[in-house]
C-alpha angles and dihedrals in degrees: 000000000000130000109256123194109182106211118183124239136219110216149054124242123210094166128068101213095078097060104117099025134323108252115195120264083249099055096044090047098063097039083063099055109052126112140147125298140093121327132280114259110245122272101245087184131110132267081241093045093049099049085052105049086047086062098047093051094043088050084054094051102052081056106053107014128101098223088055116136099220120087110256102249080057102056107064097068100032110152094211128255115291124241152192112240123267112281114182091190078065090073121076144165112257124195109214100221095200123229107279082200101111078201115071112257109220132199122204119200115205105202112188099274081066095250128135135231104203107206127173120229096224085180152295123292109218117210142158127231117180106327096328129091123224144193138202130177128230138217148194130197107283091242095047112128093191134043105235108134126025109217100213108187116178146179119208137165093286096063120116085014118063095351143027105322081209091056142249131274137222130205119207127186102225111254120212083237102052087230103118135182106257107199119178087180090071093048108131139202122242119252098255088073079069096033132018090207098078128084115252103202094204127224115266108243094254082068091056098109109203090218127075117256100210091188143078124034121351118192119268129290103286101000115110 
């Protein structure tokens, strides 16, 4: 039998597509677009450059897209999502130590309509800021036959203050080393911040880091 570690939520879900984890617009979208040719040229931009053009484009995107979380009347005079500064010391390696379990370890995740997200620990990424090392874990859908995507969703000393006070998620493409790029600056809110409509699945308390990630996504100006 798996191991099973019930954890309460804090929010209330209407819509469906939020139900193991909420990926950013970006990430979805170009998982949605690849297909097989020839190989994409390389990006000679700059780190800096990157991470702002990818807000640019997910702003965009929570105006004009479909798949959008804010309600309609909402979207047309969005002001973007609001942002620390880029900060590249912010972005670190992060070895995944896999679970040494041989029976799946699973995660439920009680939101405030008393259902439950079942997500599987696959294992703990392992970084250093500063001088202090760090772990995560990481998890899968609980159904999920393949590891593709780490859903990486985390709590830190900014939340309830100038972020989520339920926490911020990663997303991270599985790598064939198990060395991935860990980047706080692309650390995103749940829908819910833009909709309280949507469910927000919150981070287990191993994923509470007692240091302030000053990167990545704040609340909007004047919500706390």
């Amino acid at each position: 039998m798996p191991t099973v570690t019930r954890l309460r939520g804090l929010s209330r879900l209407t819509s469906p597509a939020t139900r193991l984890g909420v990926f950013s617009l970006l990430a979805l979208a170009a998982t949605a677009g690849c297909t097989s040719g020839p190989s994409k040229p390389v990006d000679t931009r700059t780190y800096d450059q990157q991470i702002a053009a990818d807000r640019v484009d997910k702003d965009l995107a929570f105006r004009t897209s479909d798949s959008s979380p804010l309600l309609p009347a909402d979207r047309p005079g969005f002001p973007g999502i609001n942002y620390y500064p880029i900060d590249e010391s912010f972005r670190v390696p992060a070895r995944l130590v896999q679970e040494a379990s041989p029976t799946p370890v699973i995660i439920e995740l009680e939101n405030s309509q008393h259902e439950r997200e079942r997500m599987r620990r696959v294992g703990r990424l392992r970084f250093t800021i500063g001088d202090a090392e760090y772990t995560l874990a990481a998890f899968i859908p609980a159904e999920a036959r393949t590891v593709d995507r780490l859903f990486v969703p985390f709590g830190d000393l900014t939340s309830g203050a100038e972020t989520y006070k339920g926490g911020r998620y990663l997303d991270l493409d599985r790598t064939p080393t198990g060395l991935y790029d860990l980047d706080f600056n692309r650390a995103y809110h749940p829908n819910c911040v833009y909709n309280d409509q949507w469910i927000c699945p919150v981070p287990p308390q191993e994923n509470r880091l007692p240091i302030a990630i000053t990167a990545g996504e704040k609340l909007p100006a004047g919500k706390n």
